[in-house]
C-alpha positions in Angstrom: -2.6 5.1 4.4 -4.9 3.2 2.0 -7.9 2.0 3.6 -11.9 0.6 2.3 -14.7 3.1 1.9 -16.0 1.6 5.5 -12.8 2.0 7.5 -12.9 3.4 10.7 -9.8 2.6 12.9 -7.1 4.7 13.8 -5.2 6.8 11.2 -3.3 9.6 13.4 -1.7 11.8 11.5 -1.7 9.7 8.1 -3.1 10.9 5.2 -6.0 8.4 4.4 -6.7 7.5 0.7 -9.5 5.5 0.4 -11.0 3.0 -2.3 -14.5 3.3 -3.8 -15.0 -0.3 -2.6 -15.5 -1.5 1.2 -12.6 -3.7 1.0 -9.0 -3.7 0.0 -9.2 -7.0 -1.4 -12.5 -7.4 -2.3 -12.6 -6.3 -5.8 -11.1 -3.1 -4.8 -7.5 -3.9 -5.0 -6.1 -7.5 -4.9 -2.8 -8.3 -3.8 -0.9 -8.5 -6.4 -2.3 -4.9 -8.3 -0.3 -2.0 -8.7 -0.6 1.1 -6.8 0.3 4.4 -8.1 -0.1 7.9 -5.9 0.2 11.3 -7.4 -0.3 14.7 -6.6 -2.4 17.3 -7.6 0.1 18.3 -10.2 -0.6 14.2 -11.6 3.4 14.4 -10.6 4.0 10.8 -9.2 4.8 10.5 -5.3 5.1 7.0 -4.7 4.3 3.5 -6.1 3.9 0.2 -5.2 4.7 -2.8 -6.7 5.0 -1.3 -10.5 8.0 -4.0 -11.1 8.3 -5.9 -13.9 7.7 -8.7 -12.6 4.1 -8.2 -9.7 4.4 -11.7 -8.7 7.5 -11.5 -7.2 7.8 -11.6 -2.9 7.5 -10.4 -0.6 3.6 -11.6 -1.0 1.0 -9.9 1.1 -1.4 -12.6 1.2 0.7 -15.3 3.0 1.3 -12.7 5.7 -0.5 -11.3 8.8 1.0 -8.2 9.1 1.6 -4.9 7.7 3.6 -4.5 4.0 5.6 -1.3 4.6 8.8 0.3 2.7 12.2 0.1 4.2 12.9 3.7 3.7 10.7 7.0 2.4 13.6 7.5 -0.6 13.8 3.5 -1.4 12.8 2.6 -4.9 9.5 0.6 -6.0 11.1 -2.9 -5.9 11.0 -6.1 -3.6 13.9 -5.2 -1.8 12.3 -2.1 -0.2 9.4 -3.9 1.0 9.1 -6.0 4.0 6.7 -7.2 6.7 5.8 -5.1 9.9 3.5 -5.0 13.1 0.7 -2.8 11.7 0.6 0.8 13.0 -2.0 3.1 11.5 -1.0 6.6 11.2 2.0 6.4 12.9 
């Protein structure tokens, strides 16, 4: 789970990744950046948005809700992403 430096809701058994800034999208990471997670190895694990095209839906700021892959194994493309009731950690 990605979350601000100052977050402090619920995670449960997530593994939080946090930014050096207090918000997502205040100068820390805007909506439309890419995200890129590796391991310790620097082997990559998952990405977000790192399509050609980063302006394409499904568009995070027009939304109230949680962005979330379809599926673990689905590739990094708009298909895979769509909107869901947030739920931290679980």
């Amino acid at each position: 789970m990605l979350v601000g430096s100052l977050y402090g809701g619920p995670v449960g058994d997530a593994l939080v990744l946090r930014t050096d800034d207090n918000a997502l999208a205040n100068a820390g990471l805007g909506n439309f950046e890419a995200v890129v997670l590796r391991d310790d190895l620097g082997e990559l694990r998952s990405s977000y948005r790192v399509w050609p095209d980063p302006l394409v839906a499904p568009d995070p700021a027009t939304q109230e809700a949680a962005l979330v892959r379809v599926a673990p194994e689905a590739p990094d493309a708009p298909e895979s992403w769509d909107f869901a009731a947030p739920s931290p950690g679980l």
